[in-house]
DSSP file (Angstrom, degrees, kcal/mol; ACC not computed):
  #  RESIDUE AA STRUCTURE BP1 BP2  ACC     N-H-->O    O-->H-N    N-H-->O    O-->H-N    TCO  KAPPA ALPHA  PHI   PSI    X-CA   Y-CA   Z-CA
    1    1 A X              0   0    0      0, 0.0     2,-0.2     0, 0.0    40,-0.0   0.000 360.0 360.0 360.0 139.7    0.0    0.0    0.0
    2    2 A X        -     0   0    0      1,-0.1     5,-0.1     4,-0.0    43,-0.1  -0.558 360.0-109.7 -94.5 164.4    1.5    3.2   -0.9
    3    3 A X        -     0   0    0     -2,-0.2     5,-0.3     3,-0.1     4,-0.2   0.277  32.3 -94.2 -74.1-157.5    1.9    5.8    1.9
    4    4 A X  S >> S+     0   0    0      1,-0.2     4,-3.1     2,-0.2     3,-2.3   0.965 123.3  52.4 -75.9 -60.9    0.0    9.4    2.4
    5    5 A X  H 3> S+     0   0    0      1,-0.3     4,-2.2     2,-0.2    -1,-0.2   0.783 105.6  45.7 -35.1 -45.3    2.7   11.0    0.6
    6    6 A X  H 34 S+     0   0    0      2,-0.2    -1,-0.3     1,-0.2    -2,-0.2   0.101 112.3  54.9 -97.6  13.7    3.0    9.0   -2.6
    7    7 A X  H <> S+     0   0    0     -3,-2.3     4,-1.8    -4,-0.2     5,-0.5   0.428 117.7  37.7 -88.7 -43.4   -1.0    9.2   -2.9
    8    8 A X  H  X S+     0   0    0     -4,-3.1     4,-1.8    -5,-0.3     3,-0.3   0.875 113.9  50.7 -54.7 -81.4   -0.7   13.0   -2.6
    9    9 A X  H  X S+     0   0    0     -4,-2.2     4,-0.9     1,-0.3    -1,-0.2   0.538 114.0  49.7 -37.3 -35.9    2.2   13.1   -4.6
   10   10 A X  H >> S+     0   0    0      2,-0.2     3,-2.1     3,-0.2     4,-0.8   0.999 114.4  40.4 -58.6 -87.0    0.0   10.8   -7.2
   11   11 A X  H 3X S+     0   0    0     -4,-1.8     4,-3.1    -3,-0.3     3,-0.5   0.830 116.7  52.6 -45.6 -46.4   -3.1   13.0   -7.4
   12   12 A X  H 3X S+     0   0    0     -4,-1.8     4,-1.2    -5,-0.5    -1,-0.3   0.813 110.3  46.1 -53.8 -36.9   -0.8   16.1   -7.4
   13   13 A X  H << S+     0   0    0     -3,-2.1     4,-0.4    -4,-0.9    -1,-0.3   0.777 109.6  56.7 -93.7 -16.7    1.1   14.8  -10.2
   14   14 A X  H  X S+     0   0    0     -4,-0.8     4,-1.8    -3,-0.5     3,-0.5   0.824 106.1  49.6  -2.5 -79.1   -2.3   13.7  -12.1
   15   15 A X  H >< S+     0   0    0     -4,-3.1     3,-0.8     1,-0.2    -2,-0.1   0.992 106.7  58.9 -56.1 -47.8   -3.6   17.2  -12.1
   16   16 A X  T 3< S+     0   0    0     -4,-1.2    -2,-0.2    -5,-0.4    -1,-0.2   0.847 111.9  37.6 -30.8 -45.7   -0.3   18.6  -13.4
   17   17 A X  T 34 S+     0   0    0     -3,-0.5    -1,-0.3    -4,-0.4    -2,-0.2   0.324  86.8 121.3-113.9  -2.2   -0.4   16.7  -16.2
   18   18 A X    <<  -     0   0    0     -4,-1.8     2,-0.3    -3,-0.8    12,-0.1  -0.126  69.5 -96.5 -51.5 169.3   -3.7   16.8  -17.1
   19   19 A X  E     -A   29   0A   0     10,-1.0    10,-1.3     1,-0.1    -1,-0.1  -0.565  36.1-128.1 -80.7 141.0   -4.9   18.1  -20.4
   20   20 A X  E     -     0   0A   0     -2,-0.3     2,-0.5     8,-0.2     8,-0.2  -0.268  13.9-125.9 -62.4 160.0   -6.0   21.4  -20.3
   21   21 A X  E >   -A   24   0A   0      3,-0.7     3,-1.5     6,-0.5     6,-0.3  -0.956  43.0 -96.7-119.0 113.1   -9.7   22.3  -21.8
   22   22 A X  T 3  S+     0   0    0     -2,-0.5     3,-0.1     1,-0.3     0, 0.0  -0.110 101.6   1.9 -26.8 100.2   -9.5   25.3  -24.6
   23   23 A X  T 3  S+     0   0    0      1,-0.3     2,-0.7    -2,-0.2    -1,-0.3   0.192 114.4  88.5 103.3   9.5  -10.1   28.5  -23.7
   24   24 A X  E <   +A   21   0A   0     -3,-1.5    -3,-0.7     1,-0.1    -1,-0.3  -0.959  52.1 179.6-112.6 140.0  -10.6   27.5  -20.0
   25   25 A X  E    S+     0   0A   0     -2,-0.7    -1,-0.1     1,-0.1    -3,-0.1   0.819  74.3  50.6 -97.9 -24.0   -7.3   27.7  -18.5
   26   26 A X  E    S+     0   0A   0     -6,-0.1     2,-0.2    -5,-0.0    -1,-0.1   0.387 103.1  87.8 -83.5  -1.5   -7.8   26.8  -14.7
   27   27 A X  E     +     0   0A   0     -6,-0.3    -6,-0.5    -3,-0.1     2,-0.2  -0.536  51.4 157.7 -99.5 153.2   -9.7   23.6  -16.1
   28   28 A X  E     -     0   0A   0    117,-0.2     2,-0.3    -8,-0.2    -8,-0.2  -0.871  33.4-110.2-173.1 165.2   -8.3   20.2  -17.2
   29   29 A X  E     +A   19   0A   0    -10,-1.3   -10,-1.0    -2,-0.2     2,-0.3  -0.878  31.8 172.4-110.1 150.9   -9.3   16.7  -17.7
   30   30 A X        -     0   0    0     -2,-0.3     2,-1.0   -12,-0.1     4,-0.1  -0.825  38.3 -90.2-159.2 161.1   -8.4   13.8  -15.8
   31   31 A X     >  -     0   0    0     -2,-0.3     4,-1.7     1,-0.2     5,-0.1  -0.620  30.0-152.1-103.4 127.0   -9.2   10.2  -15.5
   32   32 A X  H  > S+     0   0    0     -2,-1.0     4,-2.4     1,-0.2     5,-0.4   0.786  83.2  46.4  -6.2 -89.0  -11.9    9.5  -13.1
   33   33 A X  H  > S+     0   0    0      1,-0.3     4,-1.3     2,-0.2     5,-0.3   0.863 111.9  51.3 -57.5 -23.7  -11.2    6.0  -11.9
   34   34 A X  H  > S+     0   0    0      1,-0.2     4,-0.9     2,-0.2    -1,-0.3   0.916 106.7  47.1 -98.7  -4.2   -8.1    6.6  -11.3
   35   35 A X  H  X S+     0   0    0     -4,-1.7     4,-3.3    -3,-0.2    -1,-0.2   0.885 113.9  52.2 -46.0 -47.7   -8.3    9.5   -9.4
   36   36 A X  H  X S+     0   0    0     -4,-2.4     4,-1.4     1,-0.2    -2,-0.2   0.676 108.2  49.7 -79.1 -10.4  -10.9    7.9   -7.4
   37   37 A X  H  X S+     0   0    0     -4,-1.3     4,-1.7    -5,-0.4    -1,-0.2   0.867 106.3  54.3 -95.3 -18.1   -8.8    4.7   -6.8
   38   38 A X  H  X S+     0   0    0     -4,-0.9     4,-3.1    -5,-0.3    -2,-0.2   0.964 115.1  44.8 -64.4 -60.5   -5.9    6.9   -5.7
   39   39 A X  H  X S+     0   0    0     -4,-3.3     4,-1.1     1,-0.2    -2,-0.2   0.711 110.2  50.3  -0.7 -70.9   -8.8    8.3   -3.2
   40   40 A X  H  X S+     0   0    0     -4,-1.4     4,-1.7     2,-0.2    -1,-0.2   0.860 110.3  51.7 -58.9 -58.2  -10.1    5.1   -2.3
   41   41 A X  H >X S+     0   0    0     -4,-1.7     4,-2.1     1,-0.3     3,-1.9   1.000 111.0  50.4 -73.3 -59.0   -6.3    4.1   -1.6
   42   42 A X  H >X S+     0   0    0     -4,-3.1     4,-1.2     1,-0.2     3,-0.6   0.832 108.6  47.5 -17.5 -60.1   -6.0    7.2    0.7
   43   43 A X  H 3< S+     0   0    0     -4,-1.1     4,-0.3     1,-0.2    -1,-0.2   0.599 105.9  55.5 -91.1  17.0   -8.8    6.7    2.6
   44   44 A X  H << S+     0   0    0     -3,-1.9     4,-0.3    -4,-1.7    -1,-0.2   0.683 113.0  48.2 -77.7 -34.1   -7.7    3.2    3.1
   45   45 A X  H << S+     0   0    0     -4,-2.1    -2,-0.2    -3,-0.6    -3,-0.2   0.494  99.9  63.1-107.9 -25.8   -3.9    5.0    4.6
   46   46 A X  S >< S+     0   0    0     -4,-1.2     3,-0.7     1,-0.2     4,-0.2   0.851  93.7  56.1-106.6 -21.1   -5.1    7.5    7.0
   47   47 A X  G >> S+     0   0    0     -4,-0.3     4,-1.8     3,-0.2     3,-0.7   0.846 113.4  45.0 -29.4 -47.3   -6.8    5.4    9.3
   48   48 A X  G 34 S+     0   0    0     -4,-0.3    -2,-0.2     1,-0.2    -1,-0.1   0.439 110.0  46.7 -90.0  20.7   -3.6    3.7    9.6
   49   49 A X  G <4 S+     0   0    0     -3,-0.7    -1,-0.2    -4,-0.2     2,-0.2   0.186 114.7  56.8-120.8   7.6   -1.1    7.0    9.9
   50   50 A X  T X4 S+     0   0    0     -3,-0.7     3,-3.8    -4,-0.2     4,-0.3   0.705 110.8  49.6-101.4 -90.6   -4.5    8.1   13.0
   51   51 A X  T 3< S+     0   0    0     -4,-1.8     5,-0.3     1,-0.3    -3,-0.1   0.397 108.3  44.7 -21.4 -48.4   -3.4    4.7   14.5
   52   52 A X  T 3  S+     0   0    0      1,-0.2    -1,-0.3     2,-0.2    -2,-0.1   0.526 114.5  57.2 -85.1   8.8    0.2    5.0   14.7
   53   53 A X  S <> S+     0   0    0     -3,-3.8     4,-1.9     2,-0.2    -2,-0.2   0.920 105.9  39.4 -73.7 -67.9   -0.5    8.1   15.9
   54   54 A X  T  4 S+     0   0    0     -4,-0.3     4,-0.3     1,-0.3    -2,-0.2   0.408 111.0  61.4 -60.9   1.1   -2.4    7.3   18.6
   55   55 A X  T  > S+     0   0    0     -5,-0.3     4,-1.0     2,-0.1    -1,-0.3   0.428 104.0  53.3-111.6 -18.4    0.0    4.2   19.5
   56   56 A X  H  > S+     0   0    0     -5,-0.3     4,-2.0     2,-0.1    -2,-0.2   0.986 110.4  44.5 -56.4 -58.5    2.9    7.0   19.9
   57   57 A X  H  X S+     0   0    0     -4,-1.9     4,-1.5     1,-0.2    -3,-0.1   0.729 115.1  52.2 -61.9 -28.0    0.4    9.1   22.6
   58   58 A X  H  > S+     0   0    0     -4,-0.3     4,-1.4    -5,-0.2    -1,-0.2   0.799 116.3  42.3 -79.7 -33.5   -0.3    5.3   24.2
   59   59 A X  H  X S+     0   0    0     -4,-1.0     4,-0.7     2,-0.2    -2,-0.2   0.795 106.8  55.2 -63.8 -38.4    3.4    5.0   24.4
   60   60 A X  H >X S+     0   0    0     -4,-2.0     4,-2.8     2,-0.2     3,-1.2   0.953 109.7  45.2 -46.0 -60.6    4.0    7.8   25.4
   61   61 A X  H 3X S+     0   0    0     -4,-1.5     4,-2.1     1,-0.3    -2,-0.2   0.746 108.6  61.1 -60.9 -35.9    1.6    7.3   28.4
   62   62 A X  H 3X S+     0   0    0     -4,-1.4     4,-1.2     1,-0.2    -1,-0.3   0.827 107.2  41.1 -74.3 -29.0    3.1    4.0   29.0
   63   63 A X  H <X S+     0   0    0     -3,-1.2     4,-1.7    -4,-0.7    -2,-0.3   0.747 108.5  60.1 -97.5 -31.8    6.7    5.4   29.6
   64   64 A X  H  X S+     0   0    0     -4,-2.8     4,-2.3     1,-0.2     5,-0.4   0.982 111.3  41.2 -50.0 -64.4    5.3    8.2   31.6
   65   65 A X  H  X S+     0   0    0     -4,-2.1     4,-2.0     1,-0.3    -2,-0.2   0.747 110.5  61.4 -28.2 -45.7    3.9    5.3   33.9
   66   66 A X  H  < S+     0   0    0     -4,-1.2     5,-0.5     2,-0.2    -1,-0.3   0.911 103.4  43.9 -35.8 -69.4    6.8    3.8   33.5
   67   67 A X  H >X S+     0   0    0     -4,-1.7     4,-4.4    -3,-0.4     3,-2.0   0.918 109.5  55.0 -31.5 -73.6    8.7    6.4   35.0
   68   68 A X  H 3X S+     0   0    0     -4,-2.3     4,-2.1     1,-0.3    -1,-0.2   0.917 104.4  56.5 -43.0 -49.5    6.4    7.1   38.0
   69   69 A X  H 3X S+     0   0    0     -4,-2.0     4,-0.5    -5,-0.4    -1,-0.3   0.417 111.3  39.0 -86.7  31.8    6.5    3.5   39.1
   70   70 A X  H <>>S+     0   0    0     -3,-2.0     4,-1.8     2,-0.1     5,-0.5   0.344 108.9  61.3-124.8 -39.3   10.2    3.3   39.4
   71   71 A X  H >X5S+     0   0    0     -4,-4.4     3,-3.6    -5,-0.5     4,-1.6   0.750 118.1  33.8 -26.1 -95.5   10.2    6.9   40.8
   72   72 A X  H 3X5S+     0   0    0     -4,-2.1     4,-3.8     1,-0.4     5,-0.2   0.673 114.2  57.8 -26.3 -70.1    8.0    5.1   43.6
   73   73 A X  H 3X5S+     0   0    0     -4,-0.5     4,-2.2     1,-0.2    -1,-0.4   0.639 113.6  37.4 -14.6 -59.4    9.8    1.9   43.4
   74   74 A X  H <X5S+     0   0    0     -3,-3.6     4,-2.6    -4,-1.8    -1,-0.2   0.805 116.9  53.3-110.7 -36.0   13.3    3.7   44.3
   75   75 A X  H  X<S+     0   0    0     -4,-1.6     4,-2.0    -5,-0.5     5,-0.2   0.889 109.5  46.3 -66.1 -30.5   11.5    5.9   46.7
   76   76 A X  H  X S+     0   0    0     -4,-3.8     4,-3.0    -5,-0.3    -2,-0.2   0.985 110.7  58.2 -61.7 -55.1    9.9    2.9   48.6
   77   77 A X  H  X>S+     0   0    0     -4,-2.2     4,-1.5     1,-0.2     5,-0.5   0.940 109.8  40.5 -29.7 -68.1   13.4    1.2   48.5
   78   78 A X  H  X5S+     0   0    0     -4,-2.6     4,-0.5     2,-0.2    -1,-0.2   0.647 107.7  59.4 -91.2  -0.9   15.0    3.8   50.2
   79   79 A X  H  X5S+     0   0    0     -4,-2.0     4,-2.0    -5,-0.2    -1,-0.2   0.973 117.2  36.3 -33.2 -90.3   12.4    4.4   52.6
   80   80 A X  H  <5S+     0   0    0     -4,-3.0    -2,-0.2     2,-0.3    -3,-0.1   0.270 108.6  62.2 -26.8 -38.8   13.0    1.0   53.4
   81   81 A X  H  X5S+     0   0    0     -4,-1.5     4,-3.2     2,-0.2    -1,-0.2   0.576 117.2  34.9 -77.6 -65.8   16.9    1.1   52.9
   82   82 A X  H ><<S+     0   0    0     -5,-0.5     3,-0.6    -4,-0.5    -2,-0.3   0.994 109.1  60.9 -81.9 -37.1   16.9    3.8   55.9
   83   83 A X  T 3< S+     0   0    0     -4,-2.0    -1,-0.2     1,-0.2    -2,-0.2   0.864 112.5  40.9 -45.7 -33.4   13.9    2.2   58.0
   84   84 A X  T 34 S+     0   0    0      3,-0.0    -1,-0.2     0, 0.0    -2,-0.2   0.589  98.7 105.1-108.9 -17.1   16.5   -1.3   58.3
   85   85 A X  S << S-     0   0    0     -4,-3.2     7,-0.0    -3,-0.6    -3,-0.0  -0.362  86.1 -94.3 -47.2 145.8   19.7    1.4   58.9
   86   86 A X        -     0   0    0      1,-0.1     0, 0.0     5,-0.0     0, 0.0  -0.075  34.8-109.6 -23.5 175.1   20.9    1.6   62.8
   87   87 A X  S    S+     0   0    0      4,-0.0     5,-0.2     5,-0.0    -1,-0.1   0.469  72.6 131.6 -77.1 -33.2   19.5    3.9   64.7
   88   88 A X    >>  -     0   0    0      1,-0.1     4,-2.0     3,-0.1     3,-0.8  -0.092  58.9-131.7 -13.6 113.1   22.3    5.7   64.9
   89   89 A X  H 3> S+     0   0    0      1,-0.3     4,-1.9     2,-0.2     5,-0.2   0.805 101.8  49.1 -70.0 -32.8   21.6    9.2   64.3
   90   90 A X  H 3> S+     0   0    0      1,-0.3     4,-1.0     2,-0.2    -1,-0.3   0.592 114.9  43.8 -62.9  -9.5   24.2   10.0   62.0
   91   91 A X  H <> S+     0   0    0     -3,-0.8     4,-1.8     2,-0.2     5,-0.3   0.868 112.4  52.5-110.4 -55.5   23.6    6.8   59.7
   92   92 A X  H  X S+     0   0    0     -4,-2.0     4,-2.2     2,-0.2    -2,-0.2   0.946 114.3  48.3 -78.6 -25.0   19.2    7.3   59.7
   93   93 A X  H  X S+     0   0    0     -4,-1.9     4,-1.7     1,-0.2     5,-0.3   0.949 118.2  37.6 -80.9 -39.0   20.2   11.3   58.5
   94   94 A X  H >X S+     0   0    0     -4,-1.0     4,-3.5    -5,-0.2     3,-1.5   0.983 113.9  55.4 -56.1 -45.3   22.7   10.0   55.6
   95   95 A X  H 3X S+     0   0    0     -4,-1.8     4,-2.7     2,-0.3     5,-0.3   0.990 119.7  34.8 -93.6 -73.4   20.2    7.1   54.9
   96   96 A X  H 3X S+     0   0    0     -4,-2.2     4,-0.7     1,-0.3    -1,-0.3   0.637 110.0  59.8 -58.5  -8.0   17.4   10.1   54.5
   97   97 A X  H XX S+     0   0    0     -4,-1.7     4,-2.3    -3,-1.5     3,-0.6   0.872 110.7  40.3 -95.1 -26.3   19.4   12.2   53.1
   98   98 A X  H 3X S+     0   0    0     -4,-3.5     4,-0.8    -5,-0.3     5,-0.3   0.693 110.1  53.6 -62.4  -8.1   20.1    9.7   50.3
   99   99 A X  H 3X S+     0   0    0     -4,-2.7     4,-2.0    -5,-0.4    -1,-0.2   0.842 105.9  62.7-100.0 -13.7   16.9    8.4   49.8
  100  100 A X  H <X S+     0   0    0     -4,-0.7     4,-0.7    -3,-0.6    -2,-0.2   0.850 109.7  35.0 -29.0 -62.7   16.2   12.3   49.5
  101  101 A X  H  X S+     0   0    0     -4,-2.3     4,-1.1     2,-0.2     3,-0.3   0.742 114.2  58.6 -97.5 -20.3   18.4   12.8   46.4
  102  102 A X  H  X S+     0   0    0     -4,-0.8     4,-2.1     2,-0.2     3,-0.5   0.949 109.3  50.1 -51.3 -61.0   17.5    9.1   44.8
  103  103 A X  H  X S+     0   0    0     -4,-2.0     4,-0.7    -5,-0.3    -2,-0.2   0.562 120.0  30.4 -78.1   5.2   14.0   10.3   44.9
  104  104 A X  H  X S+     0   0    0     -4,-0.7     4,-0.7    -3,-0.3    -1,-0.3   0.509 112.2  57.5-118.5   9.4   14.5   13.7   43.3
  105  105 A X  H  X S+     0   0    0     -4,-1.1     4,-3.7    -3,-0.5    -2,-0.2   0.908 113.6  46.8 -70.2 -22.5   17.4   12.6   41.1
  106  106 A X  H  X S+     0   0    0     -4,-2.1     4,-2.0     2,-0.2   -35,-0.1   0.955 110.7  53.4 -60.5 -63.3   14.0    9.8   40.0
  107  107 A X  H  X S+     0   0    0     -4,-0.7     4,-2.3     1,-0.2     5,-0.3   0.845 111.7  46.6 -43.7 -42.0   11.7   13.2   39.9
  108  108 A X  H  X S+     0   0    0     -4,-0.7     4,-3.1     1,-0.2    -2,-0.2   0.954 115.2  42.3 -41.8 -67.9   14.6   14.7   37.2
  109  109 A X  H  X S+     0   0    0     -4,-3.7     4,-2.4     2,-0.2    -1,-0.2   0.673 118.6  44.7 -74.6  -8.7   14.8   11.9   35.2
  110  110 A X  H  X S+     0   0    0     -4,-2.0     4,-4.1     2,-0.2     5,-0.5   0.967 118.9  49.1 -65.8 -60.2   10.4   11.3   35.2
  111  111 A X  H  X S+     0   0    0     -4,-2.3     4,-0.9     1,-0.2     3,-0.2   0.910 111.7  43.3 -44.9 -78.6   10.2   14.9   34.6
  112  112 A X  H >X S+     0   0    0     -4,-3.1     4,-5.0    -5,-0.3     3,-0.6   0.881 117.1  50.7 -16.2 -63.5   13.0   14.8   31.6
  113  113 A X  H 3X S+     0   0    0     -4,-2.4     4,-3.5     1,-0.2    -1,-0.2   0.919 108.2  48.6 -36.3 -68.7   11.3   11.7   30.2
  114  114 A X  H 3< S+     0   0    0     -4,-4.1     4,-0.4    -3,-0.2    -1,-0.2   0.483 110.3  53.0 -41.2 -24.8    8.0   13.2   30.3
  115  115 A X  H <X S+     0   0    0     -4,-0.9     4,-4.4    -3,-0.6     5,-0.3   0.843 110.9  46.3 -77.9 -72.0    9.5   16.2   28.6
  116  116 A X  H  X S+     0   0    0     -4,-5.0     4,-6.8     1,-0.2    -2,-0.2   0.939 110.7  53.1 -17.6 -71.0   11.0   14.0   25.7
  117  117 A X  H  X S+     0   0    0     -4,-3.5     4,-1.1     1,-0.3    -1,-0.2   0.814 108.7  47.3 -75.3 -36.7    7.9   12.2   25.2
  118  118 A X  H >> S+     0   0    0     -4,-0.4     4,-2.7     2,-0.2     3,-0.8   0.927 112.3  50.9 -48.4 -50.9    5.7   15.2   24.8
  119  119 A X  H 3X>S+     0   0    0     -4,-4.4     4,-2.2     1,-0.2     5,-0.6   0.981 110.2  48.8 -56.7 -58.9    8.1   16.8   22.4
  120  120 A X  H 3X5S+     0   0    0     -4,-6.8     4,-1.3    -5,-0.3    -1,-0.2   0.810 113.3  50.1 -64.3 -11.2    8.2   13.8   20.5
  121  121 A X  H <X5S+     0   0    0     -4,-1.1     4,-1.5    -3,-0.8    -1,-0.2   0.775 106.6  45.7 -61.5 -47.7    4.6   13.7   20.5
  122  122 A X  H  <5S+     0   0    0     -4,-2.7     4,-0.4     2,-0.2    -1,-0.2   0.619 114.3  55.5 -78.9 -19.4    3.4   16.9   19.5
  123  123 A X  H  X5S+     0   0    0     -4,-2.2     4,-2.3    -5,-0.4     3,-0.5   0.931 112.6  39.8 -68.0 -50.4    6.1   16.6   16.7
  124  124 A X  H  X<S+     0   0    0     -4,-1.3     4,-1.6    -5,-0.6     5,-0.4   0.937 122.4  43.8 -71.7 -35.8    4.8   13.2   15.3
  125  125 A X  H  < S+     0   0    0     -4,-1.5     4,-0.3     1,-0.2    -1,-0.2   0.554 113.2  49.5 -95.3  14.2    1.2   14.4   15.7
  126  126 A X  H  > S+     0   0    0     -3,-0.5     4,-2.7    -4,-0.4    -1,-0.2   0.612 112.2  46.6 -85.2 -47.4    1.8   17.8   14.4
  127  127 A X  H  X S+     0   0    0     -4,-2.3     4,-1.5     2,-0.2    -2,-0.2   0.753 119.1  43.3 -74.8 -18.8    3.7   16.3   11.1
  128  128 A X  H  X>S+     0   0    0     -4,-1.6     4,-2.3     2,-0.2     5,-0.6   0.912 112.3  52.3 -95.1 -39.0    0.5   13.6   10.8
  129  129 A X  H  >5S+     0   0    0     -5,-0.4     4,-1.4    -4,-0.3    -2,-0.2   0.913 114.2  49.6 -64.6 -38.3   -2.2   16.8   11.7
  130  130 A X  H  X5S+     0   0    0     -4,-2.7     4,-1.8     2,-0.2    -2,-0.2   0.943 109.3  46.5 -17.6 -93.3   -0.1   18.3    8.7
  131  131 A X  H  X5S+     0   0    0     -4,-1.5     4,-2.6     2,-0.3    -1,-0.2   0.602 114.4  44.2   7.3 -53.4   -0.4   15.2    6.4
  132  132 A X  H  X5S+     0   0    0     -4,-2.3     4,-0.8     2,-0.3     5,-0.4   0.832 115.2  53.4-112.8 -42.8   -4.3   14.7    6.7
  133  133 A X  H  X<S+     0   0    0     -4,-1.4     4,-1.4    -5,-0.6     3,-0.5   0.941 112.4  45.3 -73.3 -45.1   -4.6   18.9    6.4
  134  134 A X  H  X S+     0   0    0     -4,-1.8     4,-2.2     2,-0.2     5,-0.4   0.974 114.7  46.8 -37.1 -75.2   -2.5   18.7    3.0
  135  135 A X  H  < S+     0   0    0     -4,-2.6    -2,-0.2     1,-0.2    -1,-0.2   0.429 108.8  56.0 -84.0   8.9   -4.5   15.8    1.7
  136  136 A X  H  X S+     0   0    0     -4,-0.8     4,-2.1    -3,-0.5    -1,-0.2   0.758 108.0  46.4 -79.6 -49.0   -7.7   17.3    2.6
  137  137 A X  H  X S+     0   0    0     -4,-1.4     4,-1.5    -5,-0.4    -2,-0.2   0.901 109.7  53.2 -46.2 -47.3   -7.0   20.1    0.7
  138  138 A X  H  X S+     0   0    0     -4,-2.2     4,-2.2     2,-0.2     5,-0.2   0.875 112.0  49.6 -67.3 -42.5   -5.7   18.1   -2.4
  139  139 A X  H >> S+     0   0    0     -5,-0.4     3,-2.2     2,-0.1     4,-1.8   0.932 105.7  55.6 -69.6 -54.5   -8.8   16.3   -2.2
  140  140 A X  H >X S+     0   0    0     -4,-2.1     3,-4.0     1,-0.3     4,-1.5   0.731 110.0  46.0 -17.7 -91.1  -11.1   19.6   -2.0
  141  141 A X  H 3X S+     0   0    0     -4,-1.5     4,-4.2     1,-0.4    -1,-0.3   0.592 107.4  58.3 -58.0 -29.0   -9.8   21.0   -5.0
  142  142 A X  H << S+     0   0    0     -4,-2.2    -1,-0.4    -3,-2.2     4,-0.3   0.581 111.0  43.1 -68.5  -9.5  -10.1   17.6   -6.8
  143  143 A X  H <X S+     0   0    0     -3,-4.0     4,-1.9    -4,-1.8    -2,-0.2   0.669 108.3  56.6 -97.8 -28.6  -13.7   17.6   -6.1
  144  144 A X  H >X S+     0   0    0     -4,-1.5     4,-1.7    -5,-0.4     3,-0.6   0.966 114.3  43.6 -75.7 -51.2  -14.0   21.6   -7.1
  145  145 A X  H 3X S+     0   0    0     -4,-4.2     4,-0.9     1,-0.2  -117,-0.2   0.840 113.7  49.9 -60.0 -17.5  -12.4   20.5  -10.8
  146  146 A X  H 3> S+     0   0    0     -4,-0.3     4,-1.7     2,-0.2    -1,-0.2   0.822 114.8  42.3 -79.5 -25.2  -14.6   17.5  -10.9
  147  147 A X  H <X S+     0   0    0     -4,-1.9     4,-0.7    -3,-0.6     3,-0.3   0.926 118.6  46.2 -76.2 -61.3  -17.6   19.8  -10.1
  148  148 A X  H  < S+     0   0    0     -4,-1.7    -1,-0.2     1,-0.2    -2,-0.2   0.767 110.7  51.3 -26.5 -37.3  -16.2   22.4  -12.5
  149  149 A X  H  < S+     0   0    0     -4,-0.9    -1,-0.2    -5,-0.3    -2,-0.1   0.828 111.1  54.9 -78.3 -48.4  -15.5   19.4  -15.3
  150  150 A X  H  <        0   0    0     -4,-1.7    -2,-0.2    -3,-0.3    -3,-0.1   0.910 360.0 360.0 -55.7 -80.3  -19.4   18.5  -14.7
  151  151 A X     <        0   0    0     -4,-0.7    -1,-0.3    -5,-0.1    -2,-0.1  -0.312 360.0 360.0   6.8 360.0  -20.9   21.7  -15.4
């Protein structure tokens, strides 16, 4: 199946090179079915460029999760880690003060992560909202020259 691009790229190259109609100049003719099977094949591809979209944002969410539960995970540890230290004061204030800096070095790296994965999100689903705004458009105009052709 060919992608979103190379069906734009298709229809786009289709109207180019259609024949012009005399004395209209913004007119041309162009061959039905296969415009419409280019169409067809389009709206067969953007369900599956929505999907991987929406399996990026579920991935995303899954590494956020991720994140959190070893955030927790490392904070419980060293809860845990200083709860089984002596008593000894100097050893339970090191103990807390390291499970203190585990659990925001954790916070950094959730926070960073989180950062990432948004960026990369709004990039991929920017480039797709792109894509599907592009090939709406190409189709629109293929529909005003077929209503134009009709007429």
């Amino acid at each position: 199946m060919a992608t979103l691009d190379e069906l734009i790229n298709s229809m786009y190259d289709m109207v180019q090179d259609a024949k012009g109609i005399p004395l209209a100049s913004e007119k041309c003719v162009i061959e039905r079915d296969r415009l419409l099977d280019l169409l067809d094949d389009l709206r067969n591809t953007l369900p599956g460029d929505l999907k991987m979209a929406q399996d990026i944002v579920e991935k995303r969410n899954d590494m956020l999760a991720a994140g959190k539960r070893e955030a927790e995970a490392i904070r419980r540890q060293a809860e845990e880690d200083a709860r089984q230290m002596v008593s000894e004061t100097e050893l339970i204030v090191a103990a807390r003060r390291k499970a203190k800096e585990i659990a925001g070095n954790a916070e950094i790296q959730s926070r960073e992560l989180r950062r990432v994965a948004n960026e990369y999100c709004e990039d991929t689903l920017k480039r797709t909202e792109e894509a599907v705004a592009l090939s709406l458009e190409e189709v629109r105009k293929a529909r005003q020259r077929f209503k134009s052709i009709s007429k």
